[in-house]
DRENTOR-321528 format. One line per field, with one value per residue (C-alpha): residue in one letter; x, y, z. Coordinates in Angstrom, 2 decimals. Layout:
// DRENTOR-321528
resn: [A	...]
X: [X	...]
Y: [Y	...]
Z: [Z	...]
// end
This chain:
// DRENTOR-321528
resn: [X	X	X	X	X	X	X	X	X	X	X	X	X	X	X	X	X	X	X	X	X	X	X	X	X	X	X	X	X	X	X	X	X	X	X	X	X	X	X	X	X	X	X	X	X	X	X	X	X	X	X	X	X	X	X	X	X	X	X	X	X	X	X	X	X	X	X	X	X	X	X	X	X	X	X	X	X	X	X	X	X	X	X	X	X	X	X	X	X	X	X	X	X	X	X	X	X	X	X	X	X	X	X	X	X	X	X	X	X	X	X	X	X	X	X	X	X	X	X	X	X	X	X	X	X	X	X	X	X	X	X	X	X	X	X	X	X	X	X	X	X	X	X	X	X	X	X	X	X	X	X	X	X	X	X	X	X	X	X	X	X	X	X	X	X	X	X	X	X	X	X	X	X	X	X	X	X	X	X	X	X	X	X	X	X	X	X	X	X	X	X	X	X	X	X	X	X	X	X	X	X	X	X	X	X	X	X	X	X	X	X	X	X	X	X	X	X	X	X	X	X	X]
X: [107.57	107.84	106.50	103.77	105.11	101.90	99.66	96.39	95.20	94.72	92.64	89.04	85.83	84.01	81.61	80.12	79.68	76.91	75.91	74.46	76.56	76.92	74.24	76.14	75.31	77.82	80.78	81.31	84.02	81.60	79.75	82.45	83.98	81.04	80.53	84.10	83.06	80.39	80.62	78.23	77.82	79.31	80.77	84.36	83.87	88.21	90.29	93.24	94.29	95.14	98.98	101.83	104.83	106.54	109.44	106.92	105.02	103.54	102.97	105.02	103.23	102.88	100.26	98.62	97.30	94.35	94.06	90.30	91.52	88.61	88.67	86.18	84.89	84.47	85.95	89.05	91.65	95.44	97.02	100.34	101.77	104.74	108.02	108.59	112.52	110.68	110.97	107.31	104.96	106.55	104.57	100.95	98.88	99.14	98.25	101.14	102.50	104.83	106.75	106.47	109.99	110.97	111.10	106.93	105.07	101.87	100.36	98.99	102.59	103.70	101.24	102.43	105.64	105.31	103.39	106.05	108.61	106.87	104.53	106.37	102.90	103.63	101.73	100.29	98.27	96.21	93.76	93.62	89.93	90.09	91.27	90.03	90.23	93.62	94.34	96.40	98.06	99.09	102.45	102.99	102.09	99.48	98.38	96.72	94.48	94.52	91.80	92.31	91.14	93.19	92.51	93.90	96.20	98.96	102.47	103.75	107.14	107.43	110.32	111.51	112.99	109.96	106.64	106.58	103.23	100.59	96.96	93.61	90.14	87.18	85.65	82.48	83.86	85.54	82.39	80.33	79.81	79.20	83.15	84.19	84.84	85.29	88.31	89.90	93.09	95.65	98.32	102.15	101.72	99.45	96.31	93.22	92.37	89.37	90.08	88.80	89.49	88.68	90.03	89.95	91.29	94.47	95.52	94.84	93.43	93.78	94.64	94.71	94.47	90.76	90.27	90.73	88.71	85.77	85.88	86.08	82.62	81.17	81.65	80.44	77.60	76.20]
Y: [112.65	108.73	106.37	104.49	101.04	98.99	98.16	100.58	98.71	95.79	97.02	96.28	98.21	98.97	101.01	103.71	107.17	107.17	110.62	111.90	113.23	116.80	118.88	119.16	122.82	122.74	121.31	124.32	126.86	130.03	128.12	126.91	130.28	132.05	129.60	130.67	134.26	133.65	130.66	128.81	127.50	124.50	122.27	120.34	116.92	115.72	118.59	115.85	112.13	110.29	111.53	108.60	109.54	112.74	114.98	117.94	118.98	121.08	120.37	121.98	124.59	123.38	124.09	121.64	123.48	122.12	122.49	122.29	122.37	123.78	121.20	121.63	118.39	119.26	120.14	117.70	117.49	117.54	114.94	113.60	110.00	110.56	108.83	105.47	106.32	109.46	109.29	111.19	108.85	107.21	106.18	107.96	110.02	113.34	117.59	119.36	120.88	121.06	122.56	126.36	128.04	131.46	133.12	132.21	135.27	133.52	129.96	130.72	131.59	128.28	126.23	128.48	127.81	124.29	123.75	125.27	123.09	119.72	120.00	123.11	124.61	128.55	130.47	132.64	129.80	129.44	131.30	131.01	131.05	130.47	128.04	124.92	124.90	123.84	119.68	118.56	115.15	111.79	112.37	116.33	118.61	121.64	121.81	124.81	123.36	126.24	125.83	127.17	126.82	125.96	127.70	124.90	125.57	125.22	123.19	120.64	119.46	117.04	117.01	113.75	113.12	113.83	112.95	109.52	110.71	113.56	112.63	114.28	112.78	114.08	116.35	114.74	111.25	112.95	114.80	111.72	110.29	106.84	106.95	107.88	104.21	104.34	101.73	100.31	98.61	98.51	101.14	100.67	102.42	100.36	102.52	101.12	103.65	104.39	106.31	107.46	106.28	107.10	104.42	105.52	103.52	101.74	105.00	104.88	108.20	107.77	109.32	113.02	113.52	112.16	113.67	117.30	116.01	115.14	118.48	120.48	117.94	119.46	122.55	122.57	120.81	122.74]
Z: [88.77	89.42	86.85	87.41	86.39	86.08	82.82	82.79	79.82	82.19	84.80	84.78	83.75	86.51	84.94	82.00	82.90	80.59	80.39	76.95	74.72	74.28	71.47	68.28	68.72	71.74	69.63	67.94	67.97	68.31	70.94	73.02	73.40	74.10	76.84	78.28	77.58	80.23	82.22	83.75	87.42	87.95	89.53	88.58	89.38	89.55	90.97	92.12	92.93	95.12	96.02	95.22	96.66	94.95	96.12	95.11	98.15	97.56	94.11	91.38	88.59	85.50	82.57	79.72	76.44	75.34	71.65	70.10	65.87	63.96	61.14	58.41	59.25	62.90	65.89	67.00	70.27	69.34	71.96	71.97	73.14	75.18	74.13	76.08	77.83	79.67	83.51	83.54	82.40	79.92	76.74	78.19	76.19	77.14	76.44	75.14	78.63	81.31	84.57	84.40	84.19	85.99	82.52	82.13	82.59	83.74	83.26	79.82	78.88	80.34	77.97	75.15	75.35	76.17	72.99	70.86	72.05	72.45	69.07	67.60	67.65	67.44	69.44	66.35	65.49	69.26	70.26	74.26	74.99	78.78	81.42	83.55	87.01	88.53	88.55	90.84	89.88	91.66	90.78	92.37	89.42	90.15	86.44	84.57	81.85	79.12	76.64	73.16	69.93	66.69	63.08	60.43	58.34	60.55	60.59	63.62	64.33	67.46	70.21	68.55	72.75	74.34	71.80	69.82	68.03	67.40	66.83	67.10	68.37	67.24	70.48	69.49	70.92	73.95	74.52	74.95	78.37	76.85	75.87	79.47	81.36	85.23	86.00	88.93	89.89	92.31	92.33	92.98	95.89	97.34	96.64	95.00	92.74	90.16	87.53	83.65	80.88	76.67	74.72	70.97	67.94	70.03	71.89	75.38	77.43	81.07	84.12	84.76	80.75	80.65	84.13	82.46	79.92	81.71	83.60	80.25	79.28	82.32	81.75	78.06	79.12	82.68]
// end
């Protein structure tokens, strides 16, 4: 996966998404998986990008967990910044994930694993609720967003080589379409691209991790 060696930060606003943020009703725990339980119609709105130039094709499995923590004081996401020496996107914020392995016995196993290892997250701890529809990224990755939700108390221990921080957002933020900018810039590969983005308190969500995210505000709100 090539870096993208550019500055997202610097690319203009070209507009709000601006939809209304979702009932409170809808940010909780019960409500969110009885809305995987039985899905509505709808429709994703980002299923991939705009390719760069990859030696995956076709794109490679991977999976992202997506971790809702119950908190008493609401519902939060667990996201991670990625360390700044990585080859793959180097210093983004990310979902815990990666490439699946042979020894995965599905894509929910992939996220699983992947969350032990890069948050030390054990799997007792997640309840897998249901999945996303497949995103396919600009850098060759055919990703699996697993939805789950987190029961506090729990313990984390990052992959000091792979994650330079853990954080959570409150879902209420993410789940707010006045939060969601629409940006544009030039890409290194020549491509002018649009693309999301969630700023929150100095951390940066961009890219295919606020693309998932806008999908999974769909959803909860069709």
């Amino acid at each position: 996966m090539a870096s993208l060696l550019f500055d997202p930060h610097s690319m203009a606003i070209d507009s709000i998404a601006g939809e209304t943020a979702l009932h409170p009703e809808r940010l909780a725990a019960d409500w969110i998986r009885s809305r995987f339980a039985n899905p509505p119609d709808w429709t994703p709105e980002i299923s991939s990008e705009k390719r760069l130039h990859t030696a995956f094709d076709p794109p490679m499995s991977a999976s992202v967990l997506i971790p809702i923590v119950a908190r008493d004081t609401g519902l939060s996401m667990l996201l991670t910044k990625r360390t700044a020496h990585l080859h793959d996107h180097p210093g983004q914020i990310s979902f815990p994930g990666g490439r699946a392995e042979d020894a995965d016995a599905s894509a929910i196993d992939t996220a699983l694993r992947e969350a032990e290892e890069e948050v030390g997250l054990h799997r007792q701890h997640i309840d897998v609720i249901g999945a996303l529809p497949e995103y396919v990224t600009a850098t060759g990755y055919r990703v699996t967003p697993v939805v789950s939700i987190i029961q506090p108390p729990f313990s984390l221990q990052s992959d000091p080589f792979e994650v330079a921080e853990m954080f959570e957002v409150p879902l209420s933020f993410l789940m707010d379409g006045m939060n969601h900018q629409r940006r544009v810039g030039d890409f290194p590969n020549g491509l002018r691209r649009t693309f999301y983005a969630m700023p929150y308190e100095g951390y940066f969500i961009w890219g295919a991790t606020a693309g998932m995210l806008r999908n999974l505000f769909h959803f909860l709100r069709a």
